[in-house]
LUMVODREN-738507 format. One line per field, with one value per residue (C-alpha): chain; y, z, x; residue in one letter; residue number from 1. Coordinates in steps of 0.25 Angstrom, whole numbers, always signed. Last residue first. Layout:
<atoms>
ch	A, ...
yy	Y, ...
zz	Z, ...
xx	X, ...
aa	a, ...
i	NUM, ...
</atoms>
This chain:
<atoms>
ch	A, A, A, A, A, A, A, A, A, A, A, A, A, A, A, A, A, A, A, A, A, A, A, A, A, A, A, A, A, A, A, A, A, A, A, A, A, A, A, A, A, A, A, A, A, A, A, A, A, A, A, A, A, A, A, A, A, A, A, A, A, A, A, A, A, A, A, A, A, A, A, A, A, A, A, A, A, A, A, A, A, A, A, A, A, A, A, A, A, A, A, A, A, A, A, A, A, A, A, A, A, A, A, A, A, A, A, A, A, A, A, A, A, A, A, A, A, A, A, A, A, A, A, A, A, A, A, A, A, A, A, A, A, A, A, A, A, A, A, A, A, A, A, A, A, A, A, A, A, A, A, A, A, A, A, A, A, A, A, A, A, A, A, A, A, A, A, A, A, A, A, A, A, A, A, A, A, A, A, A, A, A, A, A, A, A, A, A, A, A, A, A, A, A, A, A, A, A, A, A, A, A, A, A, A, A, A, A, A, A, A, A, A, A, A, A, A, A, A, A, A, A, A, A, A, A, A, A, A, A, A, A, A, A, A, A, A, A, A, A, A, A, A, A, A, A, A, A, A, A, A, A, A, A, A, A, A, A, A, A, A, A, A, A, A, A, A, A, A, A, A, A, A, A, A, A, A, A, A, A, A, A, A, A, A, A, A, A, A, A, A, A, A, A, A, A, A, A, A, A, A, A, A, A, A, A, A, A, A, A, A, A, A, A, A, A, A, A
yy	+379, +371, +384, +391, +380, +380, +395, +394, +382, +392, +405, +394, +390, +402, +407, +395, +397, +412, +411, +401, +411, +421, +412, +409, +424, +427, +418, +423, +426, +442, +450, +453, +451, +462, +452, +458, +459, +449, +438, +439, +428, +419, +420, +422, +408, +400, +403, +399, +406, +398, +411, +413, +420, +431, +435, +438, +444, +455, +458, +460, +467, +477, +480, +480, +492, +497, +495, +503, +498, +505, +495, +491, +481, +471, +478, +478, +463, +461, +468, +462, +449, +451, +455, +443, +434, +443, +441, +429, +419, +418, +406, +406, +409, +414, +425, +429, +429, +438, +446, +448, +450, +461, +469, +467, +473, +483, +488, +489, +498, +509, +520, +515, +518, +517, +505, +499, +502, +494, +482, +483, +484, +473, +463, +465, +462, +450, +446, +447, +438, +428, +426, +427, +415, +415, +404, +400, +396, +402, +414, +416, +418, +426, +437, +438, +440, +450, +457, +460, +464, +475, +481, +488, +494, +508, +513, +522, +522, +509, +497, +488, +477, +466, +452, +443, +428, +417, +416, +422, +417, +431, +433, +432, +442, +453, +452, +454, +465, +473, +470, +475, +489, +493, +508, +514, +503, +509, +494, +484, +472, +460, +448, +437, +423, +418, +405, +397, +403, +415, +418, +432, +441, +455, +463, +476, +488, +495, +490, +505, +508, +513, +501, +515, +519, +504, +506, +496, +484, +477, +482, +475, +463, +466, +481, +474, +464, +475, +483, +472, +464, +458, +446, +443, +431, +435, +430, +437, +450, +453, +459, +470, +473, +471, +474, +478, +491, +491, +482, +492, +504, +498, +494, +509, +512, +502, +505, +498, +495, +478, +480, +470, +456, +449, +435, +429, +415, +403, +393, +400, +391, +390, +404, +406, +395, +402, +416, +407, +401, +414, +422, +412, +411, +426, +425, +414, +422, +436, +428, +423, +439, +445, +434, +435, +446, +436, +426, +435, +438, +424, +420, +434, +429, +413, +421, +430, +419, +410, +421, +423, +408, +407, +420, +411, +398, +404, +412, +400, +392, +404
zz	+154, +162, +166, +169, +182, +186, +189, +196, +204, +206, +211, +222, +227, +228, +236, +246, +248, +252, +261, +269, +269, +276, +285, +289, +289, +298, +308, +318, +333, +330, +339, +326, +327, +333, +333, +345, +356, +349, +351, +365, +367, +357, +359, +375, +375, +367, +375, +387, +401, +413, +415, +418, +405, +409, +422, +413, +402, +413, +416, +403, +399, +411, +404, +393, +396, +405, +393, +384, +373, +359, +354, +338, +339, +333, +341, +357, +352, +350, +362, +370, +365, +366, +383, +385, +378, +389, +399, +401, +400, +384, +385, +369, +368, +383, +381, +366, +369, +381, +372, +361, +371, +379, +364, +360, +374, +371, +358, +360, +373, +364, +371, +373, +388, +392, +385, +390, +406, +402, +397, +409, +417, +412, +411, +427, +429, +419, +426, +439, +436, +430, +441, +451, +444, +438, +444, +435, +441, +426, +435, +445, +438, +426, +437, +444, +432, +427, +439, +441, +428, +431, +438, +428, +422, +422, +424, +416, +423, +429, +425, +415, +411, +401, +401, +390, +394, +385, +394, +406, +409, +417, +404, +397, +407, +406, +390, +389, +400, +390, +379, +384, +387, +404, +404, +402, +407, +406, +399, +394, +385, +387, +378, +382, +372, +366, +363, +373, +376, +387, +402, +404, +414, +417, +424, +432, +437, +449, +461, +470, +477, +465, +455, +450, +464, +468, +454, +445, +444, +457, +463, +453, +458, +473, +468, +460, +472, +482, +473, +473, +462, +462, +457, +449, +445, +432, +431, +442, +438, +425, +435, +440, +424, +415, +403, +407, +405, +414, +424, +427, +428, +437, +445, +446, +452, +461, +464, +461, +472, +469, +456, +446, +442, +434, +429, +419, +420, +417, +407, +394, +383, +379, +380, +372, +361, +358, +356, +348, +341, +338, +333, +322, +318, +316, +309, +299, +298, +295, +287, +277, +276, +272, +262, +255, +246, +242, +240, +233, +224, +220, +217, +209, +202, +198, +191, +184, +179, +176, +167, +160, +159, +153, +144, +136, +136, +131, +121, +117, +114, +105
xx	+349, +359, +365, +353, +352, +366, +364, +352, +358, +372, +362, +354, +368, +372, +358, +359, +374, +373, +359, +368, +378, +370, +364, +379, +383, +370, +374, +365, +370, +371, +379, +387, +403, +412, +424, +430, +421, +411, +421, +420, +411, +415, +429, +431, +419, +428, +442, +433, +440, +447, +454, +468, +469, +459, +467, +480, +471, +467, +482, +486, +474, +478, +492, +490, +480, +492, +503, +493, +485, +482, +471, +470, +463, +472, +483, +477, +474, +489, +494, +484, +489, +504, +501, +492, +506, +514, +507, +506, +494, +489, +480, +478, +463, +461, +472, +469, +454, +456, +466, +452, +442, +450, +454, +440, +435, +445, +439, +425, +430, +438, +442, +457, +458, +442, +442, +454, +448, +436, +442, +451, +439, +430, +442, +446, +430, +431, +444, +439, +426, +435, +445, +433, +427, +414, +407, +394, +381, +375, +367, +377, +388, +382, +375, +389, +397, +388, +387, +400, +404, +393, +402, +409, +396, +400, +386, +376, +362, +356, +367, +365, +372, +367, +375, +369, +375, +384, +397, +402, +416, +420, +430, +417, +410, +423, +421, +408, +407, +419, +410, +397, +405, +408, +407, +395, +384, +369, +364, +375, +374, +382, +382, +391, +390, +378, +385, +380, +366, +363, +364, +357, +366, +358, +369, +367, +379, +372, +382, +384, +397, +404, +414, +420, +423, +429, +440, +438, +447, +450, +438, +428, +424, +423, +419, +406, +404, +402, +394, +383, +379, +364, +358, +347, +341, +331, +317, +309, +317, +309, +298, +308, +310, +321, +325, +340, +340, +326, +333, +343, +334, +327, +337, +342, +327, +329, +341, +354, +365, +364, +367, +360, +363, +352, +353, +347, +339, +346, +351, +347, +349, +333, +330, +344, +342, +328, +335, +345, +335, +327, +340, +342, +329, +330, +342, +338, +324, +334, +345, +331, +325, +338, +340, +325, +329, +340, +329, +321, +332, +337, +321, +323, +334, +329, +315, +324, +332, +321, +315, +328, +329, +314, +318, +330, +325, +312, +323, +330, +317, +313
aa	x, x, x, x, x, x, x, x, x, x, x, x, x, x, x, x, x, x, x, x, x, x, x, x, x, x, x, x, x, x, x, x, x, x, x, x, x, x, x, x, x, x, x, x, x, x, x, x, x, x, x, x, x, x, x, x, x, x, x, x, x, x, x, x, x, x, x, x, x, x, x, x, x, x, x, x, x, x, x, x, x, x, x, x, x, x, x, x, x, x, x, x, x, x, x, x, x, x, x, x, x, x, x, x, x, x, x, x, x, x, x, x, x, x, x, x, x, x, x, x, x, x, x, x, x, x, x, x, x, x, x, x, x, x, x, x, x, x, x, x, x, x, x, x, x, x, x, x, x, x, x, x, x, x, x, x, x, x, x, x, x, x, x, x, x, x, x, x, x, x, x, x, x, x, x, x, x, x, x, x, x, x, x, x, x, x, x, x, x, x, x, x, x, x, x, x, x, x, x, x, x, x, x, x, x, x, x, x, x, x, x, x, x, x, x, x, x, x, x, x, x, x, x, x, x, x, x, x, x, x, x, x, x, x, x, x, x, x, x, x, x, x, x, x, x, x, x, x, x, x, x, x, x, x, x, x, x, x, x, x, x, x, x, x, x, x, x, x, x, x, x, x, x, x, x, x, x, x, x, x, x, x, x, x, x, x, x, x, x, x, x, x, x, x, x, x, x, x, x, x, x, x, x, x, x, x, x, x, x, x, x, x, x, x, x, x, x, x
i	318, 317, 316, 315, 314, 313, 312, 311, 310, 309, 308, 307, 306, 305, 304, 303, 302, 301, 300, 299, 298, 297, 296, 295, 294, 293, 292, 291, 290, 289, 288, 287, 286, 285, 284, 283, 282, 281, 280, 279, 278, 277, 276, 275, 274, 273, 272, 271, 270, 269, 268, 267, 266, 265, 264, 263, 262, 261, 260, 259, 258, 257, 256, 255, 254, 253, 252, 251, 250, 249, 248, 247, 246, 245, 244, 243, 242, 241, 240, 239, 238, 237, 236, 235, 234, 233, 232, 231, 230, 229, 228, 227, 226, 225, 224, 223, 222, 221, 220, 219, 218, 217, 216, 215, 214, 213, 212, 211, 210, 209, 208, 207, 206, 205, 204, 203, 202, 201, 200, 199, 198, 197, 196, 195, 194, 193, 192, 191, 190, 189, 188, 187, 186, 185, 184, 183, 182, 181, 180, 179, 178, 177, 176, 175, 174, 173, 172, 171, 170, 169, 168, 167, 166, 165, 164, 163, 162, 161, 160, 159, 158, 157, 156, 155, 154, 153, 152, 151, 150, 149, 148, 147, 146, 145, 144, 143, 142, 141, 140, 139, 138, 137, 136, 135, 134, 133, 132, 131, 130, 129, 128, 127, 126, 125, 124, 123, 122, 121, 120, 119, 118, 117, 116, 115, 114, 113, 112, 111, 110, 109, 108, 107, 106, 105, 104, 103, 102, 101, 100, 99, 98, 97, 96, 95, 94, 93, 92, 91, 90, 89, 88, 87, 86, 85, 84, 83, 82, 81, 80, 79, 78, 77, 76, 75, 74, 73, 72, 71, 70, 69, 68, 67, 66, 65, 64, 63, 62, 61, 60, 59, 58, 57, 56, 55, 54, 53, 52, 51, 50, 49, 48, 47, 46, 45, 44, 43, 42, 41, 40, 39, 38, 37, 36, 35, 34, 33, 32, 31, 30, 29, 28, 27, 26, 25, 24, 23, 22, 21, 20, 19, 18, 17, 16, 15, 14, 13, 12, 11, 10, 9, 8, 7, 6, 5, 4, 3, 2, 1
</atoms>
């Protein structure tokens, strides 16, 4: 009889151990989601509290009103919003003065519409560009001219007031983040980031694939920077290599301009650290997600192992 109560009573402690274990495995999901949610507060707290100045509004200096409007709507603004923004306007004689080297005077047009909202944001948060009635320029190909600008840790949105190339909204951007953090871009930077933008956007139009050219661009630019490649035929072996690893048919002329691009980008007084970080997402493809999930994840792991192994240990010295 004894050995049967031993018996049941283990059975009944078993039972009540396994469905202690199941509803905290139930309650998994609902822990990550608290972690994650904490986690998303702190850093929205961090940002109010990291944020060194107010955003900065660049708009075309050509728009109508009626095209302003529609601008700021895509934004998420209003006329009333605009008492707590600086803005600044681009004129089309600045975007040709920046531009003309590269894009042909009657693609650049004779009117500036392209509009940038620049939000200065925390270390670490890196470039976020999002784009609003732009059909030609991609988020990445903007993130990775504004990084080879030196920008670092802003959202960018671009909006333009029906569908627009966006070309010139490089311009904007640049100006809006100099003036607002009190930081000199230089002119070598600024042309290199608008020579970037084009060839980015010519390759893509060539090979039809924009997602991979931007990874193609960020990856040589890492390559240069990372291991001071300067001539051209180290710049030259790197293209190649990236062109092969992702799997890019290149031409002698598209060689040929990422040679030439690469040449200015290596004589740049650029942060190896900040061309990592903040392009990374161009080639890795990671989640936009600042939670370190697998870390919550792992934690969850351990505590529910080392619970199983002391349930173990304590039926064993029954």
């Amino acid at each position: 009889m004894k050995k049967y109560r031993i018996g049941k009573m283990k059975k009944r402690t078993v039972s009540t151990a396994l469905a202690a274990i199941m509803f905290m495995m139930a309650c998994m999901p609902v822990f990550a989601q608290g972690e994650n949610t904490e986690a998303a507060e702190e850093t929205a707290v961090a940002s109010e509290n990291t944020e060194e100045s107010r955003p900065f509004l660049a708009l075309g200096a050509d728009l109508k009103e009626s095209e302003k409007a529609v601008v700021l709507d895509l934004l998420g603004l209003s006329g009333a919003d605009l008492s707590g923004y600086d803005v600044i306007t681009i004129t089309n004689e600045e975007e040709h003065a920046f531009l003309g080297d590269y894009v042909a005077a009657d693609v650049i047009g004779t009117r500036s519409l392209s509009s940038v909202l620049v939000e200065k944001r925390e270390a670490g948060h890196g470039v976020v560009v999002t784009t609003k009635n732009i059909s030609y320029c991609t988020t990445g190909m903007y993130r990775n001219a504004l990084i080879t600008a030196g920008l670092e840790d802003a959202d960018i949105t671009v909006a333009g007031p029906f569908s627009i190339t966006g070309t010139a909204a490089l311009v904007g951007a640049m100006k809006a983040y100099s003036v607002m953090t009190g930081e000199e871009i230089s002119q070598e930077s600024m042309d290199a980031a608008t020579n970037e933008l084009v060839v980015t956007g010519e390759l893509a139009d060539s090979i039809g694939d924009s997602d991979k050219v931007e990874e193609l661009i960020a990856l040589i630019k890492q390559q240069v920077i990372e291991n001071n490649l300067d001539s051209e035929e180290e710049i030259r072996d790197a293209i190649k290599k990236g062109a092969e690893e992702l799997n890019i048919e290149l031409s002698d002329a598209d060689i040929d301009k990422i040679i030439s691009l690469m040449d200015k980008i290596s004589g740049l007084d650029l942060d190896i650290d900040a061309i990592k970080n903040q392009a990374k997402e161009l080639y890795d493809r990671l989640s936009d997600l600042n939670v370190d999930t697998d870390g919550i994840m792992e934690k969850i792991g351990n505590f529910f192992s080392k619970l199983v192994d002391a349930i173990v240990k304590f039926f064993e010295s029954l």
